[in-house]
N, C-alpha and C positions, 0 to 999 in steps of 0.2 A: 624227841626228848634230848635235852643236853646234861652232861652228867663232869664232875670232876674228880680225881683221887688224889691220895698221895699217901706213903706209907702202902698198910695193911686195903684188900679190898671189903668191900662191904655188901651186905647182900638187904637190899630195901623193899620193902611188901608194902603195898597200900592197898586197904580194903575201904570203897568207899561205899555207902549205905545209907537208904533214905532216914534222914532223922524223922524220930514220930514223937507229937508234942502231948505225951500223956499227963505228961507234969502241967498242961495250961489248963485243958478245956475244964477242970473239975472250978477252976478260977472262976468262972463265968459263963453263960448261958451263952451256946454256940451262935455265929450269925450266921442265917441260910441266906449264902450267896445265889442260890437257885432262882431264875426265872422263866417265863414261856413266852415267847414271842409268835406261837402260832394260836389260831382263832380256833376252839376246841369246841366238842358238843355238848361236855360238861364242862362245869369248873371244878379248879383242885380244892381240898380242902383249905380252909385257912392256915397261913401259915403262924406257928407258933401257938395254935391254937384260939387266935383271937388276938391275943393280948391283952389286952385292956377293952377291947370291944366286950359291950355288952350284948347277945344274942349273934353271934359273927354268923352263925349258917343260915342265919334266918329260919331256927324250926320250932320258934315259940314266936309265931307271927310276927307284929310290931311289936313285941316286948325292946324299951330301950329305944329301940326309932321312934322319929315324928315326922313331919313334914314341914320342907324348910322356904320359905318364900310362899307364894298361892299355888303350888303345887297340891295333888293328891296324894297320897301313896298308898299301895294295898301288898299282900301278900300272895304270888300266885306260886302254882305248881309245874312242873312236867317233868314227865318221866319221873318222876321220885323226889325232885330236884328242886327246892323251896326258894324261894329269892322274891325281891322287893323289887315294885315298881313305881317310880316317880309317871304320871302324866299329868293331863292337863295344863302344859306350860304355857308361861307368858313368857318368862323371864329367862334368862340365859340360868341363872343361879336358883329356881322353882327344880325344889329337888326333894333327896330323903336326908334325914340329918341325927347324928347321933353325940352328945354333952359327952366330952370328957375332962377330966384335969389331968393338966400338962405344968409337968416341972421345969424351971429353969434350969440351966447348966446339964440337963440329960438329951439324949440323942434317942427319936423316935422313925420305926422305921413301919411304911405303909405298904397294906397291899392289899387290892381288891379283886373282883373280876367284872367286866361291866359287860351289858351289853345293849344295843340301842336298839327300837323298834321296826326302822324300816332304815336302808342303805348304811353309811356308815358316817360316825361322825366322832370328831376331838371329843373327849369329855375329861376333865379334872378335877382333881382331888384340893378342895380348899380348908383350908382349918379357918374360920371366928375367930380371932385374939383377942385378947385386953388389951393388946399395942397395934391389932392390926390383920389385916388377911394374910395366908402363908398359901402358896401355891405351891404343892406338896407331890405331884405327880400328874402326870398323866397319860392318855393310852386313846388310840382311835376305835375307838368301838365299833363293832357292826351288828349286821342283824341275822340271827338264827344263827351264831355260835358266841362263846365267852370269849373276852381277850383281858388279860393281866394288866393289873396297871399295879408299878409298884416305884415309890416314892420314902419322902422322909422327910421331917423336920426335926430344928431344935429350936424351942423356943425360947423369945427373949425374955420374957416374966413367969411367973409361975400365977396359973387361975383357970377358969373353966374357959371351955373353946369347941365352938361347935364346928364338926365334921360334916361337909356335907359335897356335891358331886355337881358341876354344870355344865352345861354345854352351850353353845352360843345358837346351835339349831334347835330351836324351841318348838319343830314340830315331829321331833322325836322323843317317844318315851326314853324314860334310861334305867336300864335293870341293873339293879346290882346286888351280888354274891359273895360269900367268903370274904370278909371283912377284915382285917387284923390292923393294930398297933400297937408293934411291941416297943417298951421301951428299955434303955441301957444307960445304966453311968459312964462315964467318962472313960473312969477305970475299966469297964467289962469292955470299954469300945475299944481299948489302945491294948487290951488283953488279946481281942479277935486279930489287933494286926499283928501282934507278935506272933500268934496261933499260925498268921498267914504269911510271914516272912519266915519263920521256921518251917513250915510244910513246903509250902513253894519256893526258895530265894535258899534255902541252903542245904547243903548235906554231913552227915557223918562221916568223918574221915578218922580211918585208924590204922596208926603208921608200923611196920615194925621192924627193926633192926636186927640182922641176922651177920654173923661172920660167917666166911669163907665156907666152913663146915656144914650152916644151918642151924647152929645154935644162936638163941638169942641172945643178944647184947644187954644188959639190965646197964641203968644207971647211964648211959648213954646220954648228950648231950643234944638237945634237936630244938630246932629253932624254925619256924613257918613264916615267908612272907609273901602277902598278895603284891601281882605283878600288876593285873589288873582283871578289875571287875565286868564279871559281864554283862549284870542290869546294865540298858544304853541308858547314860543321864547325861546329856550335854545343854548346849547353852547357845544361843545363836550368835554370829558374828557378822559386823561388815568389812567394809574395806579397810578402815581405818586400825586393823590390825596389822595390813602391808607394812605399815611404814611407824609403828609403834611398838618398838622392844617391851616395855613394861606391859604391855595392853598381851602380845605375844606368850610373855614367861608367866602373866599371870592364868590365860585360860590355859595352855597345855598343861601345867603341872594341876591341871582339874579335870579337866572333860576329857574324852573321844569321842564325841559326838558334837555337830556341830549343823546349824539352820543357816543360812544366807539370808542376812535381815531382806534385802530389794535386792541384790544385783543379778541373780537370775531369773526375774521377774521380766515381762513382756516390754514393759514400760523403760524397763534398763536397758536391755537389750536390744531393742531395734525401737527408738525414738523418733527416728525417722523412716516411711518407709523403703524396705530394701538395703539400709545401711544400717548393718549389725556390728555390735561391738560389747562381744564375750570377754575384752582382756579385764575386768575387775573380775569375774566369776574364775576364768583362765588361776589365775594370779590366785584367789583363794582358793579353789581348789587344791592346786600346787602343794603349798601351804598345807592344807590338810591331809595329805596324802605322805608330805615329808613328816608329819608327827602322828601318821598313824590313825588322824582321825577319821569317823566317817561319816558321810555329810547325806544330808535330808535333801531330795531335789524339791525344792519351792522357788515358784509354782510355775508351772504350765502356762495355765490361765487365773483368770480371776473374775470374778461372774459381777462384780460390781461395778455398775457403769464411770464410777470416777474412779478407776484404776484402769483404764485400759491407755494405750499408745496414744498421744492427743490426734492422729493422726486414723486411728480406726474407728471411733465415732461415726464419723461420716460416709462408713462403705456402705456400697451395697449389699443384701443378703448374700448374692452370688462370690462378691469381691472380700467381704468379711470369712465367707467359709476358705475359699480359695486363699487367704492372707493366715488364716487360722491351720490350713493346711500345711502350709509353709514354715509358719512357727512349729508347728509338732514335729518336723520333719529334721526341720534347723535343730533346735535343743537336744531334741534322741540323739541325731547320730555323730552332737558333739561329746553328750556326755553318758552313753547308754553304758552301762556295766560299773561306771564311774562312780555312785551315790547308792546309798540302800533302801531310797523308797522314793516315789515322786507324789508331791501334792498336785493332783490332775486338774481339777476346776475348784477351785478356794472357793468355800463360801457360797456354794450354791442352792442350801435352803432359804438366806437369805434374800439375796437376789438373782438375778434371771436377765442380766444383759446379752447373752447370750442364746437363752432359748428366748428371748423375745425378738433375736434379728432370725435366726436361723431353725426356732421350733423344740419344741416341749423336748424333744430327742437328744437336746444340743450335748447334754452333761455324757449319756450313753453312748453316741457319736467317738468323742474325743477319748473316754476311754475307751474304745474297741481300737481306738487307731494308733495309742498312744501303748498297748498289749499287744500289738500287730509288732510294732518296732523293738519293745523290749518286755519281750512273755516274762523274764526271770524278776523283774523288782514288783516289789508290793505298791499297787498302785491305790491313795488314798482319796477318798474325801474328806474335807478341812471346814469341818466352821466351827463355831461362837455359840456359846449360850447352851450347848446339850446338858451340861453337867455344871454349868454356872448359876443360870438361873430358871427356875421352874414357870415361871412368867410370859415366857417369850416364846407363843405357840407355836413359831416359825420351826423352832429347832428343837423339840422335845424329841429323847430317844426313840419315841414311837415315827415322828417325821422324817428324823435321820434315816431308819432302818425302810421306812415307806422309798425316798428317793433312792437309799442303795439297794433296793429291791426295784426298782423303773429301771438303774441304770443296769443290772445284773441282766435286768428280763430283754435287756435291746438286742436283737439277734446279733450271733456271734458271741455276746460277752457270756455264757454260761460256762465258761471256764477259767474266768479274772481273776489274778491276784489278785483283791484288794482288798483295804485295809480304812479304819476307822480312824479318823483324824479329830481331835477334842483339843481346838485351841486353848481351851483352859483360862478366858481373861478373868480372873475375881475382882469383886470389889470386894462382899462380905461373904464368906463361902458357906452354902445350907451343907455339912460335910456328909448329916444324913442322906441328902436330896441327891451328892455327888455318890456315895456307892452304889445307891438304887437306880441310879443311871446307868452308872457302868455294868450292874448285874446285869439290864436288863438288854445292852448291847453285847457284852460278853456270851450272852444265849446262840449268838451265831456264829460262837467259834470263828471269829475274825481276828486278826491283830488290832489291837487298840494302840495307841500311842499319844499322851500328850501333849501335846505339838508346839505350843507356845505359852507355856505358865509364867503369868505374872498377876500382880493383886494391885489396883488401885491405891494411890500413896493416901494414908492415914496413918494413926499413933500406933495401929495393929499394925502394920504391913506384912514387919517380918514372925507376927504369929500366925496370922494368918495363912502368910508361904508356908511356913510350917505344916501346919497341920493340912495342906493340899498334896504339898511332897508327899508324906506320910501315909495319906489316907493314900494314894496314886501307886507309891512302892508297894505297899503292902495288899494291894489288891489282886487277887488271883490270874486278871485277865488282863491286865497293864502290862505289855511288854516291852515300852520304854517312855522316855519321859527328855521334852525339851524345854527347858528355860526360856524365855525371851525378854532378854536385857542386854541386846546388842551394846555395847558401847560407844557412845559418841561424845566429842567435848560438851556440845551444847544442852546434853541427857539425853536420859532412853527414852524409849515411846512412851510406857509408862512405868517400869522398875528398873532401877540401877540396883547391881552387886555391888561396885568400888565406885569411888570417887574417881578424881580426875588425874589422881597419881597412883591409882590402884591396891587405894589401902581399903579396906574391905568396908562396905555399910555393915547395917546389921543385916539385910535380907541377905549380902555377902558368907554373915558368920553364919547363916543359918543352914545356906547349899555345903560350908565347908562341914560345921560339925555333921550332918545327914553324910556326907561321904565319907570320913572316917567313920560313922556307924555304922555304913553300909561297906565299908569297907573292910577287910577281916584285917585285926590289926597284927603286930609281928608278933607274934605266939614263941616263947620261950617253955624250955621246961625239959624233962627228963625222961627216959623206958622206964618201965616199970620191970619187974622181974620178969617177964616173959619177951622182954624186947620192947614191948608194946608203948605208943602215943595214941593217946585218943584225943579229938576235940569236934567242933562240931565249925564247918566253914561256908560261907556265901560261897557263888557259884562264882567260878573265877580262876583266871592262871597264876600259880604259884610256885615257888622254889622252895624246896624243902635243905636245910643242912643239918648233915648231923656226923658229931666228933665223938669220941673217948679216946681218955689217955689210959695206955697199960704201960705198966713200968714207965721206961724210958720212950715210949710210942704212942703216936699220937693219931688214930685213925680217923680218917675226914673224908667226908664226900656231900657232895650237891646235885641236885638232881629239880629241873623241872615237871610240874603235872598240873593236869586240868583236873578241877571239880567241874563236875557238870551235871544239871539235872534225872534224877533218876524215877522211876516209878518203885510206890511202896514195898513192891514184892521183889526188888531186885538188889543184887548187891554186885559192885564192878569191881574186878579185882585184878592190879597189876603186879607181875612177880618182875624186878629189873636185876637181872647178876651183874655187879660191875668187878672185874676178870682186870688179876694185872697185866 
């Protein structure tokens, strides 16, 4: 801590203390961020009680259910334990189905418990629209235990829309239990994140001013300002910051955190084989390191066949593992300690360039070797589409948590850091679809982080950004968040913040106003009679100053402190005497 005087000394108290947000929840009907990601012998009860589901536990038979496509459905028992079964299928979408009406402009969020009849299989959550199907969640079910699937929509019209469940394996029953959709206004939604950036994202701080003796200072002059924040929210960058002052003054007076759009990438790096050439990565690193910031290692690898070295294509298995050796080797021990996380194999629920030359093992492999050279960083998996779009069965939270469960179980990796990587590309964002993704990843106690947020250009764009920042900060289990709007004269991949002389778009004013909000702003104001400041601050390093004049004197000091996360039941408390 650094501290300054002059005149009289001053005796400064901070008592920091988890803030509790009684004043919100009475607002609005609380959201259960809870999920289960293990395969149970019961299921839990519905959450929310249903919601809007008519008969959710199923224990007035089909009361409310039908049968949806040439499906059956009947009601069976065990153990105590009532639930619906779809058989007889033809059709991927031959299921059980229950009529609701769905609002426009409200956010609906889904959960069920399936289970399937014999080995295990995808099954999803579809809603019937008046404008269209919504793929709403889903979950891999198996057989002789439940598994959660929990999801969400908002819809675009308001009208009836039928709920119903499919699977593309048609020669599996599909049971399902504990039903719920509940839904929330707008209001009760953006109430829940205040609920959760108050709980999580800040604390109580209460300051007090004491002279030399121990008596309080009343009427004392104190002023608070963030130094910087510690939610990480950065922005990715390329080369073309080297040699571009505006491009320079415009991202550090914003970020600490920072993605390497390509130059650490395989492809940059050794183009040819055996001739390496780290000096763009060298040079931004640098660069990052002189401003403090701290940078994402991307990537490793990249598991899609038209990103790799034009030159490794054509190895052999043996000569691809051996050249892939060499890469993990090369990259660790130029930049181990250097970056605070590494993206290991990009993109590997995707595609499989990689385990298709060298075997299903390939993703597990590279991480055990890639934690052999640097145990201390969080090592991630990076793809597309988890929290984007509910459609794209490759990458549903259930798939993600399937692959980093293969790569966890590869011998030796049962003790990995690693961590969840959710590139975040939107076009139109389902924001219910995006919390119920993240609940249900957040279940394994992993770091999340979104890795690359940008939103396809339309008239929305920068509402859209919006309310992805938003939902992503305010989530319990988000513990950082990158942008991806490298800049380049020619444009970004697909979102620009500035133009070409660095004056801000709007998706620009959108990252600025979100960091002043999220940033605690300079807090002025007075002791109260007993010494005392109270306010309430994001987590973050600050400088506190505080004057009064008596008579002719003028007592001053400054002093920095951390806020920092605390648990409910705890209060931290520093006593600093600053002695002439």
């Amino acid at each position: 801590m650094t501290f300054r005087e002059k005149n009289n000394p001053l005796l400064l108290q901070l008592l920091l203390g988890t803030l509790l947000c009684a004043g919100f929840e009475a607002a609005a009907l609380s959201y259960d961020y809870t999920a289960s990601i293990e395969c149970l012998e019961k299921p839990h009860k519905p959450q929310y009680g249903g919601g809007i589901i008519k008969n959710p536990e199923l224990s007035h038979g089909l009361k409310g259910w039908s049968a949806f496509g040439n499906a059956k459905i009947e009601q069976r028992e065990s153990g105590g334990n009532k639930f619906l079964v779809a058989h007889s299928r033809s059709q991927p979408y031959d299921s059980i189905s229950q009529k609701v009406h769905l609002e426009k402009n409200k956010f609906y969020t889904l959960s069920a418990w399936i289970q399937v009849s014999e080995g295990a299989a995808p099954v999803t959550a579809v809603f019937k629209t008046i404008t269209g199907f919504k793929h709403a969640g889903a979950a891999v079910a198996e057989s002789k235990c439940w598994s959660m699937l929990k999801g969400g929509l908002s819809p675009d019209a308001s009208g009836f829309a039928e709920l119903y469940f499919e699977s593309k394996n048609t020669s599996v029953d599909i049971w399902v239990d504990s039903i719920s959709l509940q839904p929330f206004t707008q209001e009760e939604w953006r109430s829940q994140q205040h609920q959760s950036i108050e709980k999580n994202h800040k604390t109580n701080v209460r300051i007090q001013a004491v002279d030399k003796q121990g008596k309080p200072l009343h009427n004392a002059n104190i002023s608070i300002e963030q130094k910087q924040l510690r939610f990480p929210f950065g922005c990715a960058i390329n080369k073309n910051i080297l040699t571009n002052t505006a491009y320079q003054n415009w991202f550090t007076s914003r970020f600490k955190v920072a993605t390497f759009e390509d130059e650490m990438k395989w492809y940059s790096t050794e183009a040819s084989p055996g001739r390496e050439d780290y000096s763009a990565a060298d040079a931004m690193l640098q660069f990052a390191k002189n401003h403090n910031i701290a940078v994402r290692g991307h990537n490793i690898f990249w598991d899609d066949p038209r990103y790799q070295p034009g030159w490794v294509n054509s190895l052999s298995p043996s000569d691809l593992s051996k050249a892939a050796d060499k890469r993990i080797n090369s990259i660790m021990s130029r930049y181990k300690g250097q970056v605070i996380a590494w993206d290991v194999v990009n993109e590997n629920l995707h595609f499989s360039f990689f385990e298709s030359k060298l075997g299903q093992n390939a993703s597990g492999v590279f991480f055990n070797r890639v934690h052999s050279l640097d145990g201390a960083t969080t090592l991630f998996m990076n793809d597309y589409n988890t929290i984007e779009d509910g459609r794209d069965g490759k990458a549903t939270p259930a798939m993600f948590l399937q692959k980093l469960r293969q790569i966890s179980q590869f011998p030796g990796n049962q003790n990995l850091r690693i961590g969840i990587g959710l590139e975040s590309h939107f076009s139109t964002p389902n924001i219910p679809y995006m919390r119920a993704s993240i609940d249900t990843l957040g279940a394994t106690g992993l770091p999340i982080w979104l890795t690359e947020v940008d939103v396809q250009s339309s008239p929305n764009q920068a509402q859209y950004l919006e309310q992805i920042l938003r939902e992503a900060h305010a989530h319990p289990k988000v513990q950082g968040i990158v942008v991806w709007a490298a800049w380049k004269p020619s444009g970004c991949y697909r979102m620009c913040l500035t133009d070409n002389n660095f004056k801000n778009l709007a998706t620009g004013d959108v990252v600025d106003k979100l960091l002043h909000e999220w940033g605690s702003k300079r807090l002025e104001g007075k002791t109260d009679a007993d010494g005392f400041f109270d306010t309430t601050l994001f987590h973050g390093d600050y400088e506190v100053k505080i004057n009064r004049q008596a008579a002719n004197t003028i007592f001053s000091m400054a002093q920095s402190f951390k806020v920092l996360p605390t648990n409910a039941s705890q209060t931290i408390s520093m006593l600093i005497k600053i002695s002439a």
